[in-house]
Residue, then its C-alpha position, 0 to 999 in steps of 0.5 A: x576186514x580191511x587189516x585182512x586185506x592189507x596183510x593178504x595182498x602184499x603176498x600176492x603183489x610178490x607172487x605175482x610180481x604186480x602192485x595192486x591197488x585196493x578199493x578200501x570201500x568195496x572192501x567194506x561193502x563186502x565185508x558189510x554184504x557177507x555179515x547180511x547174508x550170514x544172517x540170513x542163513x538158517x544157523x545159529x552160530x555158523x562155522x567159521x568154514x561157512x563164514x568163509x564162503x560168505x566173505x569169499x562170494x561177496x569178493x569175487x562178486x564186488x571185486x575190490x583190488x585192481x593190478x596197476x599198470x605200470x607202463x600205463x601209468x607212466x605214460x599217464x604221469x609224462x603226459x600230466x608233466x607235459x601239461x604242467x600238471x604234476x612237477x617233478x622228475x619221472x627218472x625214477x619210473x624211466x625203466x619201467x617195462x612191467x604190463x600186469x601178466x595173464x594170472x593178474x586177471x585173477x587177482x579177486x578170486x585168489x585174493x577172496x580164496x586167500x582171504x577164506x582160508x584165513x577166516x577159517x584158520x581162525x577157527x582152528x582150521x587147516x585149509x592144505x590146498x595144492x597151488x595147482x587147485x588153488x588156481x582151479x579154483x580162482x579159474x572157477x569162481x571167475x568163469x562159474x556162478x558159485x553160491x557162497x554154500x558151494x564155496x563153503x563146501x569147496x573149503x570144506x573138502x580142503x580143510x581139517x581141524x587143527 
Protein backbone atom coordinates (compact mmCIF):
# COMPACT_ATOMS: atom_id res chain seq x y z
CA UNK A 1 0.00 0.00 0.00
CA UNK A 2 2.95 2.24 0.81
CA UNK A 3 3.88 2.25 -3.73
CA UNK A 4 -0.25 3.53 -3.61
CA UNK A 5 0.59 6.33 -1.19
CA UNK A 6 3.85 7.50 -2.65
CA UNK A 7 2.06 7.58 -6.21
CA UNK A 8 -1.27 9.44 -4.72
CA UNK A 9 0.32 12.09 -2.65
CA UNK A 10 2.50 13.96 -5.16
CA UNK A 11 -0.89 14.93 -6.80
CA UNK A 12 -2.57 16.30 -3.80
CA UNK A 13 1.01 18.18 -2.81
CA UNK A 14 0.53 19.85 -6.28
CA UNK A 15 -3.27 20.36 -5.72
CA UNK A 16 -3.01 21.79 -2.76
CA UNK A 17 0.39 23.37 -3.39
CA UNK A 18 1.65 21.88 0.33
CA UNK A 19 4.57 19.15 1.08
CA UNK A 20 3.40 16.60 2.96
CA UNK A 21 5.12 14.16 5.11
CA UNK A 22 4.16 10.40 5.36
CA UNK A 23 3.97 8.28 8.22
CA UNK A 24 5.15 4.88 6.25
CA UNK A 25 4.19 3.02 9.41
CA UNK A 26 0.90 4.18 9.89
CA UNK A 27 0.45 3.33 6.34
CA UNK A 28 1.16 -0.01 7.11
CA UNK A 29 -0.99 -0.37 10.24
CA UNK A 30 -3.94 0.54 8.09
CA UNK A 31 -3.14 -1.34 5.33
CA UNK A 32 -2.58 -4.15 8.04
CA UNK A 33 -6.23 -3.01 10.19
CA UNK A 34 -8.00 -2.98 6.49
CA UNK A 35 -6.85 -6.76 5.67
CA UNK A 36 -8.24 -7.73 9.40
CA UNK A 37 -11.46 -6.52 9.24
CA UNK A 38 -11.78 -7.59 5.51
CA UNK A 39 -11.63 -10.81 6.89
CA UNK A 40 -14.17 -10.44 9.15
CA UNK A 41 -16.99 -9.58 6.97
CA UNK A 42 -19.43 -12.21 5.81
CA UNK A 43 -18.08 -12.36 2.09
CA UNK A 44 -15.85 -14.69 0.30
CA UNK A 45 -14.33 -13.03 -1.81
CA UNK A 46 -15.38 -9.00 -1.60
CA UNK A 47 -15.22 -6.69 -4.27
CA UNK A 48 -12.66 -4.46 -4.73
CA UNK A 49 -15.89 -1.56 -4.17
CA UNK A 50 -15.94 -2.93 -0.53
CA UNK A 51 -12.34 -3.51 -0.24
CA UNK A 52 -12.19 0.04 -0.93
CA UNK A 53 -14.38 1.19 2.26
CA UNK A 54 -11.80 -0.65 4.23
CA UNK A 55 -8.90 0.78 3.33
CA UNK A 56 -10.36 4.46 3.15
CA UNK A 57 -11.98 3.73 6.96
CA UNK A 58 -8.55 2.64 8.41
CA UNK A 59 -6.95 6.05 6.67
CA UNK A 60 -9.09 8.47 7.85
CA UNK A 61 -9.02 6.68 11.11
CA UNK A 62 -5.12 6.41 11.81
CA UNK A 63 -4.30 9.39 9.77
CA UNK A 64 -0.83 8.95 8.16
CA UNK A 65 0.06 12.11 6.31
CA UNK A 66 0.89 15.53 8.12
CA UNK A 67 1.21 18.85 5.72
CA UNK A 68 4.83 20.66 6.52
CA UNK A 69 4.71 23.87 7.62
CA UNK A 70 7.20 25.73 5.87
CA UNK A 71 7.39 28.96 7.55
CA UNK A 72 7.38 26.60 10.97
CA UNK A 73 10.04 24.87 9.67
CA UNK A 74 12.30 27.51 8.88
CA UNK A 75 12.39 29.13 11.91
CA UNK A 76 13.10 25.50 13.41
CA UNK A 77 16.20 25.23 11.25
CA UNK A 78 17.62 29.13 12.17
CA UNK A 79 16.98 28.21 15.71
CA UNK A 80 18.88 24.53 15.16
CA UNK A 81 21.77 26.99 13.56
CA UNK A 82 21.66 29.16 16.08
CA UNK A 83 22.54 26.41 18.34
CA UNK A 84 25.25 25.05 16.26
CA UNK A 85 23.12 22.19 15.64
CA UNK A 86 22.93 22.07 12.07
CA UNK A 87 25.56 23.91 9.75
CA UNK A 88 24.88 25.32 6.81
CA UNK A 89 23.16 28.02 4.98
CA UNK A 90 19.11 28.46 5.16
CA UNK A 91 19.69 31.33 1.90
CA UNK A 92 17.68 28.43 0.19
CA UNK A 93 14.43 28.41 2.60
CA UNK A 94 14.81 32.67 3.09
CA UNK A 95 11.88 33.14 0.94
CA UNK A 96 9.61 31.03 2.14
CA UNK A 97 6.12 32.76 3.18
CA UNK A 98 3.69 29.29 2.71
CA UNK A 99 1.43 28.26 5.83
CA UNK A 100 -0.61 24.94 5.10
CA UNK A 101 -4.13 26.62 3.43
CA UNK A 102 -7.88 25.57 5.30
CA UNK A 103 -8.03 22.42 2.53
CA UNK A 104 -4.90 21.30 4.08
CA UNK A 105 -6.89 20.21 7.10
CA UNK A 106 -8.16 17.55 5.16
CA UNK A 107 -5.52 15.92 3.64
CA UNK A 108 -6.41 12.18 5.07
CA UNK A 109 -9.87 12.14 4.07
CA UNK A 110 -8.81 12.88 0.36
CA UNK A 111 -5.95 10.98 0.47
CA UNK A 112 -8.09 7.94 1.78
CA UNK A 113 -10.97 8.97 -0.85
CA UNK A 114 -8.26 8.93 -3.50
CA UNK A 115 -6.53 5.93 -2.22
CA UNK A 116 -10.38 4.13 -2.67
CA UNK A 117 -10.91 4.90 -5.94
CA UNK A 118 -7.64 3.31 -6.98
CA UNK A 119 -8.54 0.30 -5.44
CA UNK A 120 -11.56 0.10 -7.29
CA UNK A 121 -10.05 0.99 -10.55
CA UNK A 122 -8.10 -2.02 -10.17
CA UNK A 123 -11.01 -4.16 -10.47
CA UNK A 124 -12.20 -2.43 -13.32
CA UNK A 125 -14.01 0.23 -11.79
CA UNK A 126 -14.90 3.56 -12.74
CA UNK A 127 -15.29 5.97 -9.85
CA UNK A 128 -16.65 9.76 -11.82
CA UNK A 129 -17.22 11.85 -8.67
CA UNK A 130 -17.33 15.72 -9.49
CA UNK A 131 -14.61 17.89 -7.42
CA UNK A 132 -17.37 19.63 -5.46
CA UNK A 133 -18.59 15.87 -4.22
CA UNK A 134 -15.36 14.97 -3.57
CA UNK A 135 -14.91 17.63 -1.18
CA UNK A 136 -18.56 16.49 0.52
CA UNK A 137 -17.11 13.80 1.00
CA UNK A 138 -13.69 14.15 2.66
CA UNK A 139 -15.78 17.18 4.72
CA UNK A 140 -18.10 14.01 5.94
CA UNK A 141 -15.45 11.40 6.59
CA UNK A 142 -13.83 14.12 8.89
CA UNK A 143 -16.72 15.45 10.86
CA UNK A 144 -19.16 11.94 10.64
CA UNK A 145 -18.54 8.45 11.82
CA UNK A 146 -18.46 6.43 8.77
CA UNK A 147 -18.50 2.66 8.98
CA UNK A 148 -16.26 1.22 6.08
CA UNK A 149 -20.06 -0.36 4.78
CA UNK A 150 -21.20 3.04 4.49
CA UNK A 151 -18.19 4.13 2.46
CA UNK A 152 -18.37 1.46 0.36
CA UNK A 153 -21.86 2.38 -0.52
CA UNK A 154 -20.68 6.09 -0.95
CA UNK A 155 -18.06 4.66 -3.66
CA UNK A 156 -20.68 2.56 -5.02
CA UNK A 157 -23.03 5.41 -5.95
CA UNK A 158 -20.14 6.83 -8.11
CA UNK A 159 -18.91 4.01 -9.42
CA UNK A 160 -19.41 1.88 -12.97
CA UNK A 161 -17.74 -1.01 -14.44
CA UNK A 162 -15.72 -0.38 -17.05
Amino acid sequence: MINLALSIIPQIEISLGCIIAVDAAVVGEAGARAGITIRQISVDQPNEIKQAGHYAFWIRKLKPLKVIDLVELKETIVELQKLSLVKGSIEQTQSIQCRPSDAAMFINELFAILVAIAICKTGGYKVTMEKHAMHDLATTLRYSSFSPAAISAVLQAYASKQ
